[in-house]
C-alpha positions in Angstrom: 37.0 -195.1 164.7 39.5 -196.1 167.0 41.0 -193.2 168.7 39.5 -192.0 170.9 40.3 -195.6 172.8 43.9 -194.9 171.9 43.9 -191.6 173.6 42.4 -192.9 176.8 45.8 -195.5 176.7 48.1 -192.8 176.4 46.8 -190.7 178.4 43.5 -191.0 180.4 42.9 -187.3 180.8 42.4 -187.1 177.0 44.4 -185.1 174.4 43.0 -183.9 171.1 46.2 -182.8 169.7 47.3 -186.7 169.4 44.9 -186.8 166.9 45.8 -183.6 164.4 49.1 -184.8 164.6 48.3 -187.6 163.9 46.6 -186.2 160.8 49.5 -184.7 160.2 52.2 -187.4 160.2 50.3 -188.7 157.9 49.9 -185.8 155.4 52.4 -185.4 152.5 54.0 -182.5 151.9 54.6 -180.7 148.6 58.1 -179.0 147.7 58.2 -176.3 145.2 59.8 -177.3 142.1 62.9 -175.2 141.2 64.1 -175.6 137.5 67.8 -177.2 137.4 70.6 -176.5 135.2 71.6 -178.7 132.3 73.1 -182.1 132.9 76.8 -182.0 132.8 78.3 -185.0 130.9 79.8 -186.6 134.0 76.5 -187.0 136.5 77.7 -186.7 140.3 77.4 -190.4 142.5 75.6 -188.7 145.2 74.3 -184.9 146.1 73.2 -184.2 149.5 73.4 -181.5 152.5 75.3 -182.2 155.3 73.7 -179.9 158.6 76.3 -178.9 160.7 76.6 -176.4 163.3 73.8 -174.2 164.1 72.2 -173.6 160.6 75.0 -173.7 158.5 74.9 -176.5 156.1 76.8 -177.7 153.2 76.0 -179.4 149.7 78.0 -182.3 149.1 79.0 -183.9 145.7 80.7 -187.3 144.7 81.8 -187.3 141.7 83.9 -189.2 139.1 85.2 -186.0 137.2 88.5 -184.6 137.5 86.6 -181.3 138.5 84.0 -180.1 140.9 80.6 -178.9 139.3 79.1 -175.8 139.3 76.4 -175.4 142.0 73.5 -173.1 141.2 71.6 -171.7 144.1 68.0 -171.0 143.0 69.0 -172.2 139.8 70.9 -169.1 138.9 73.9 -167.6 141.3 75.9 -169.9 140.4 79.4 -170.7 141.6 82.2 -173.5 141.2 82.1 -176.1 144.4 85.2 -176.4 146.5 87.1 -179.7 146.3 86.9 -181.0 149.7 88.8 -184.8 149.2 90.5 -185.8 146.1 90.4 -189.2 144.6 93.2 -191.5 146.3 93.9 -195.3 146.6 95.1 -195.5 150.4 97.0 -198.3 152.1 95.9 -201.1 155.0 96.2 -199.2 158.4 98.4 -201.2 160.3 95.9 -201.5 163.0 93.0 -202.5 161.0 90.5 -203.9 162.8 89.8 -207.2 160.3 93.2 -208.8 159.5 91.4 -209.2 155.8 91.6 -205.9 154.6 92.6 -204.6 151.6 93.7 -200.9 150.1 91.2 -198.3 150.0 90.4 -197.1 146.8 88.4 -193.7 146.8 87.5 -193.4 143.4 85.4 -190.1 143.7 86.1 -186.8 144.0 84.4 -185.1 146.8 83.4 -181.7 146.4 81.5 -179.1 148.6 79.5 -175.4 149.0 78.5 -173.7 152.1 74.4 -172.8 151.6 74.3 -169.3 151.6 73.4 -168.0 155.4 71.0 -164.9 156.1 69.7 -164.9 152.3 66.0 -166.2 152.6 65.2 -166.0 149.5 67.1 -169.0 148.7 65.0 -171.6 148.2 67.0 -174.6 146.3 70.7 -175.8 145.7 70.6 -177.4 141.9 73.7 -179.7 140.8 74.0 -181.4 137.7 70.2 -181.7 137.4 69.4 -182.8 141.6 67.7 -180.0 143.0 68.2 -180.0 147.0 65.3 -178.3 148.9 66.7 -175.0 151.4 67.5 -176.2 155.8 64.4 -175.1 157.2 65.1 -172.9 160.5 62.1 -174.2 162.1 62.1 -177.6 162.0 58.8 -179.6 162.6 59.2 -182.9 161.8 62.5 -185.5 161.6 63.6 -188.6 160.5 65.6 -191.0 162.5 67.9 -193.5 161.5 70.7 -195.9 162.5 72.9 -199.1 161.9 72.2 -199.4 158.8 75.0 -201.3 157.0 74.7 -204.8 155.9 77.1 -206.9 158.8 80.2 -208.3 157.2 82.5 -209.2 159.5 85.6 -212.2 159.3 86.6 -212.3 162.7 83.2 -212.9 163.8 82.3 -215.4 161.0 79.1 -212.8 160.7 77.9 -212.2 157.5 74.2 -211.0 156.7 72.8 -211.4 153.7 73.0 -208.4 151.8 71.3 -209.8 148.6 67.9 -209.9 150.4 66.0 -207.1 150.9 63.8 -208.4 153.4 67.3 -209.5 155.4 68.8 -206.3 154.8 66.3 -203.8 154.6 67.9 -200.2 154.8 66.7 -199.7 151.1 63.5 -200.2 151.9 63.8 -198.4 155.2 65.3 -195.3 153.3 62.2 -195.2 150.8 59.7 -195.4 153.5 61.0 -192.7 155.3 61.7 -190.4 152.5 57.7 -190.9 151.9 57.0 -189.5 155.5 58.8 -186.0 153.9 60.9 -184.9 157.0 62.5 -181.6 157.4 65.6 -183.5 158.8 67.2 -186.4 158.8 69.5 -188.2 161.6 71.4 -191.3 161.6 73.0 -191.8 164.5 76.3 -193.7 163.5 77.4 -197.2 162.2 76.6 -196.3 158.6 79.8 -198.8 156.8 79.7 -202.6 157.7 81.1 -204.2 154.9 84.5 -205.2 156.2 85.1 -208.7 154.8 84.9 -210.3 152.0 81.9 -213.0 151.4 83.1 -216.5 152.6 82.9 -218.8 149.0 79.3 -220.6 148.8 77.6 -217.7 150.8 75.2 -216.8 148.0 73.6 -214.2 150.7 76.4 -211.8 149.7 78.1 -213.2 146.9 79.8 -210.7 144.6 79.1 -207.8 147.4 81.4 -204.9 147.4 83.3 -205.3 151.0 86.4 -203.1 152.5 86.7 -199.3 153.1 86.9 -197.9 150.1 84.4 -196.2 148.3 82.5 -198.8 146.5 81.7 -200.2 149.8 80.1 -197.1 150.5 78.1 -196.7 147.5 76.4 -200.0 148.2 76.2 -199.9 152.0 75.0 -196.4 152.3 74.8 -194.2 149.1 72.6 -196.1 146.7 70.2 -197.4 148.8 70.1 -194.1 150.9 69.1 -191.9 147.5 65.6 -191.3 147.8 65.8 -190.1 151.4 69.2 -188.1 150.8 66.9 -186.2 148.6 64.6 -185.7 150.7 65.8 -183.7 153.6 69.4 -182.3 155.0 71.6 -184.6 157.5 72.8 -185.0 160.9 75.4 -187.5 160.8 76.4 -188.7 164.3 79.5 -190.9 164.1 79.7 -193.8 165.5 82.1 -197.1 166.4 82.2 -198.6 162.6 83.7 -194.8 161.7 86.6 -194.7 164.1 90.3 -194.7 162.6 90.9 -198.2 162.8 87.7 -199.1 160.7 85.7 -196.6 158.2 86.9 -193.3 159.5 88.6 -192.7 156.3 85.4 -192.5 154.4 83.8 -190.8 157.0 85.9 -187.7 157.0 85.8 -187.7 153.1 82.4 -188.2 152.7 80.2 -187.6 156.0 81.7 -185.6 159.0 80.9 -181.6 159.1 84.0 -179.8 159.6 86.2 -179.0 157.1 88.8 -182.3 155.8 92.2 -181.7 156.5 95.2 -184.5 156.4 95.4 -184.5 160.4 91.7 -185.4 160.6 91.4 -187.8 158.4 92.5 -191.2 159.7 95.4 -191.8 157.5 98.0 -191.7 160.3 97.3 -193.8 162.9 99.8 -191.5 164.6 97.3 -188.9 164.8 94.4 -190.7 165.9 94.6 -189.1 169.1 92.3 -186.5 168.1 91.1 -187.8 164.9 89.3 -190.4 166.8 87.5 -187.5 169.1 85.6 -184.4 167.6 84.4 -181.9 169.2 80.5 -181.7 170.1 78.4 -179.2 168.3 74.9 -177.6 168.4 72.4 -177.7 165.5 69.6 -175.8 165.5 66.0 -177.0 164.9 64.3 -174.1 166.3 65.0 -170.7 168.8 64.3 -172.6 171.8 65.4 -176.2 170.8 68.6 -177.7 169.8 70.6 -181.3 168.9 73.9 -181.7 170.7 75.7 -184.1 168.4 78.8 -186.1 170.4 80.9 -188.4 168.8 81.3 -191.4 170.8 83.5 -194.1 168.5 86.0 -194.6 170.0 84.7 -195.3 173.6 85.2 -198.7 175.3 82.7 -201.3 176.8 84.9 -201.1 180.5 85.0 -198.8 182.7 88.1 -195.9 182.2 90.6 -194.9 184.5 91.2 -191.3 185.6 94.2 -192.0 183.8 92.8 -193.1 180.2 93.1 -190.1 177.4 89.7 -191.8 176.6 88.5 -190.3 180.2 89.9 -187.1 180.2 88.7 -186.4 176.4 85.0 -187.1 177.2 85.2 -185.2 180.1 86.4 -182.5 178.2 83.9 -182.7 175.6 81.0 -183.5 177.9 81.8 -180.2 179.8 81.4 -178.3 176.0 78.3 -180.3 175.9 77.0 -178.2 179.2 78.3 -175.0 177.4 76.1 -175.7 174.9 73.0 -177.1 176.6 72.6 -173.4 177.8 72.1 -171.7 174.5 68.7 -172.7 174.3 65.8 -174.5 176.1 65.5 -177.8 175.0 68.3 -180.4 173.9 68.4 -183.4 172.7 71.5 -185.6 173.3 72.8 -187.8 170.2 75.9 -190.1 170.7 76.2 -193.4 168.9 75.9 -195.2 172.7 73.8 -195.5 174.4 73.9 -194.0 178.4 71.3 -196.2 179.8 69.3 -199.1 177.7 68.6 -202.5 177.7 71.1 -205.2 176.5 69.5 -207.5 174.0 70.1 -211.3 174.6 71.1 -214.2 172.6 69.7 -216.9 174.6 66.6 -215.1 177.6 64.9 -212.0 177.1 65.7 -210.4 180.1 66.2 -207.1 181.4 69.9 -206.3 181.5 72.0 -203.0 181.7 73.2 -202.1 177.9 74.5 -199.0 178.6 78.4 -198.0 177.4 80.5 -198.0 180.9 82.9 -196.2 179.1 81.0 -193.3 178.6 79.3 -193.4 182.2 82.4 -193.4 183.8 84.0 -190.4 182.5 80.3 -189.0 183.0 78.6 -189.9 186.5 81.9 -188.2 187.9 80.6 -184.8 186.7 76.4 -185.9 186.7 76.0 -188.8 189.5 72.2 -188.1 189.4 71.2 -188.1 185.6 74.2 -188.8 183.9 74.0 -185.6 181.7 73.7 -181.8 182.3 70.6 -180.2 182.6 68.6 -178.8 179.8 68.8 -182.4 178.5 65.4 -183.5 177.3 66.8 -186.6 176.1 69.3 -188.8 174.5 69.2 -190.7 171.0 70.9 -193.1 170.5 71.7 -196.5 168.4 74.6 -199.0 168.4 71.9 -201.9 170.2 70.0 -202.9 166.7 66.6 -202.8 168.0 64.1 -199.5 169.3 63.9 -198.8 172.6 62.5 -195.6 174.8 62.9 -196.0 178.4 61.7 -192.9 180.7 63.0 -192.7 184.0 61.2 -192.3 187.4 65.0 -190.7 188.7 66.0 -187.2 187.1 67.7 -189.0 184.8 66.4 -187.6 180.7 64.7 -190.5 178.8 66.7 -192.6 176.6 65.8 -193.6 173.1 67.8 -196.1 170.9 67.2 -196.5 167.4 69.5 -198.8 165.9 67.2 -200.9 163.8 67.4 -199.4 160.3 69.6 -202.7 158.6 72.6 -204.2 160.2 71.8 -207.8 161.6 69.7 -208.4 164.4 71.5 -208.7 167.3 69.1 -211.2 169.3 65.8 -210.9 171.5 64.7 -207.5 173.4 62.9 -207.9 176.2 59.1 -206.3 175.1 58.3 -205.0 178.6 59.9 -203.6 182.1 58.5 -203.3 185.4 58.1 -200.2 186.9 61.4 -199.9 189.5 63.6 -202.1 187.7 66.7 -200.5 188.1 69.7 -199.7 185.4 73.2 -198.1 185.6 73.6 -196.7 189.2 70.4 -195.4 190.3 68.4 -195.0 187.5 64.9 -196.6 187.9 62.7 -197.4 185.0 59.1 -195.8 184.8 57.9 -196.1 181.0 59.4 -198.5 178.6 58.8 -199.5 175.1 60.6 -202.1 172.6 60.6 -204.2 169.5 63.6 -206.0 167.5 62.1 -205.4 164.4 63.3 -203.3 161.4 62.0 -200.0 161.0 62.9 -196.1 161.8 61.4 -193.5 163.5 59.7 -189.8 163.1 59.7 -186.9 165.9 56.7 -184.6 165.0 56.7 -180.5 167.2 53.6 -180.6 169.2 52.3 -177.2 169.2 55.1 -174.3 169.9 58.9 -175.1 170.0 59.1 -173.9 173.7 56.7 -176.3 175.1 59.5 -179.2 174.3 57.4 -181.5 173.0 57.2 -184.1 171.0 55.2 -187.3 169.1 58.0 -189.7 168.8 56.3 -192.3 166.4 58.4 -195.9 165.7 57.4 -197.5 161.9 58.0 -200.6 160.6 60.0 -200.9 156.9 57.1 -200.5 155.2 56.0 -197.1 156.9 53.3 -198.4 159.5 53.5 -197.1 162.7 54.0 -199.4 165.9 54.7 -197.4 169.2 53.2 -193.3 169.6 55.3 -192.0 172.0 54.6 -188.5 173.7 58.4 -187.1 174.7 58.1 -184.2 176.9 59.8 -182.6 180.4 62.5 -185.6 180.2 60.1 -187.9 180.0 58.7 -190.5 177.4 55.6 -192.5 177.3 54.4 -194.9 174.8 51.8 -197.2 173.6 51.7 -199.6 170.8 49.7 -199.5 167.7 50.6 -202.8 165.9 50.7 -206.4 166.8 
């Protein structure tokens, strides 16, 4: 009964197709049911599909067996997965980031297959009785996710409590979104935070797994991530709690979309060079829309010299970002940090600049007046645990950040900006949205995938909506639906 009121907030002029998307959001979806194999004896850890490139995407297995599985594709071309990792216990890293860190022990044996491309009739990947639904080519609806670990960090004395579910939520977070049945799945980086072990007395996370090896993973990510690993392929973007010095070791086992080789793999610090940079790439969610993902872990909080390799790589890579920004219409920008946002605060809410100056200073050399290259509709982000959408009166593409899926809240957000408050350099605020609270968020298509547009829709854990935002032309604008 409410609506039409809600329109007239949005936007005054009135839009009816706010309110059959609306409909839709809300609508579940029904996957056909493809009949799976037999359970082998040994029953894989986790099955999932990694998007990578383009449209090509791979199934990936953990597994305790001393063999990969067989992988049935419409439950009956069957082949034998590809080992991609083998089980290994791997030593401290010299320049670990916590000085209480212990051997990695990768227990599982990762294994993968390339979904067959071009064959249409393909419907369904099956492995030892999980049945993955096909990559869609037109994608029409997405689930976004980031910083989800539970925070378990020594040299900060900053340990959430990763026995409470309403303290750490991702569980919870992962079921709700599964529910909302998305076509694809993001999470834009910080995905391991269990670097320390829990102080004695701290019954918050007593007896948690904690390190870099693989159990840590299976309870910071895996096992509560099931249900929406099911549900949809992924887009991992990496982020700082990946790099060498941390969890990249898990990440290039486990996560990252090119193929594992030993010079990639963070177990030589002496090649971290370019093991802590990857190269951009382009995944498809439509002919005339794209996601450019760019991994951003390594980069610092200061400013880089000309000098830095730091500088010179992003330039590089942002320059392969412009390549790639041509091949289609619409783009979306994903990199762990954020460009342009909103610093939370410990102490006032107030509106300071939270954007990475590592980043902008490799890339206002190459964009002074938006930061990025054109064909950027915006950039998604998280590393700040809270949502935020700022749109920008300057050319500059609207900035969303969505790290509030888990980790510990990082303080208070400010809930609104004046229009004209001004960010990094000379970009000047015109829409602005925010809450610190746990949740995730959906984009939904609006009408054809060359109008660029979008219902950007913020939920809370339990799947109730709290911010509608319309995303179109480089531009965002929101309204709130919830206390």
């Amino acid at each position: 009964m409410h609506m039409p009121k809600l329109q007239r907030l949005i936007w005054p002029s009135g839009s009816v197709w706010l309110f059959i998307v609306m409909v839709l959001a809300c609508a579940s979806s029904t996957a056909a049911q493809v009949a799976a194999p037999d359970v082998p004896l040994v029953s894989p850890d986790a099955v999932f599909t990694v998007q990578a490139e383009g449209q090509r995407a791979i199934v990936r297995v953990l597994t305790r067996a001393d063999s990969c599985p067989s992988i049935a594709w419409d439950g009956k071309l069957s082949q034998v997965m590809t080992a991609r990792a083998a089980a290994a216990t791997l030593p401290v890293r010299q320049d670990a980031l916590q000085t209480d860190s212990k051997p990695a022990v990768f227990d599982v044996l990762t294994c993968e297959a390339t979904w067959p491309q071009g064959a249409q009739s393909v419907q369904s990947a099956s492995v030892a009785g999980t049945t993955l639904l096909a990559p869609r080519a037109e994608i029409l609806r997405i689930v976004i996710i980031a910083d989800t670990g539970c925070r378990m960090k020594g040299s900060e004395n900053a340990f959430q409590d990763c026995n409470d579910t309403a303290k750490w939520p991702f569980a919870q977070v992962a079921q709700s979104a599964a529910a909302k049945h998305p076509d694809l799945v993001i999470h834009i980086g910080d995905i391991h935070y269990r670097e320390s072990p829990c102080p004695a007395g701290n019954a918050g996370c007593a007896n948690v797994a904690w390190g870099y090896g693989y159990d840590a993973w299976q309870a910071d990510f895996f096992k509560p991530a099931a249900p929406l690993l099911a549900a949809a392929p992924w887009v991992f973007v990496r982020g700082n709690h990946e790099s060498c010095a941390r969890a990249g070791q898990g990440w290039f086992r486990f996560i990252d979309a090119q193929p594992w080789t030993e010079a990639r793999s963070c177990n030589q610090s002496a090649l971290d060079h370019d093991a802590d940079y990857s190269q951009p790439y382009a995944v498809s969610l439509s002919a005339f829309a794209q996601l450019l993902v760019f991994d951003s872990s390594k980069t610092s909080g200061k400013p880089y010299s000309p000098k830095d390799l730091s500088f010179s790589k992003y330039q590089s890579e942002i320059k392969q970002v412009q390549q790639l920004a041509l091949q289609k219409p619409h783009s979306f920008f994903m990199s762990h940090h954020p460009l342009l946002a909103v610093a939370p605060s410990k102490k006032t809410v107030q509106l300071k600049d939270g954007g990475n100056l590592g980043l902008t200073s490799a890339f206002e050399t190459l964009y002074p007046t938006r930061l990025l290259p054109d064909g950027i509709d915006a950039s998604l982000h998280g590393h700040l645990h809270f949502f935020e959408t700022i749109s920008f009166k300057t050319a500059h593409p609207a900035s969303l950040i969505m790290g509030n899926s888990g980790s510990a809240n990082e303080g208070a957000v400010a809930t609104t900006a004046a229009q004209g408050e001004k960010l990094h350099g000379s970009a000047i605020v015109e829409d602005y949205a925010a809450t610190a609270a746990y949740g995730f968020v959906t984009l939904d298509r609006v009408g054809a995938s060359e109008a660029g547009e979008w219902l950007l829709t913020e939920f809370d854990t339990s799947g109730q909506p709290v911010f509608l935002c319309k995303i179109k032309n480089g531009k965002s604008q929101c309204v709130k639906t919830a206390p």
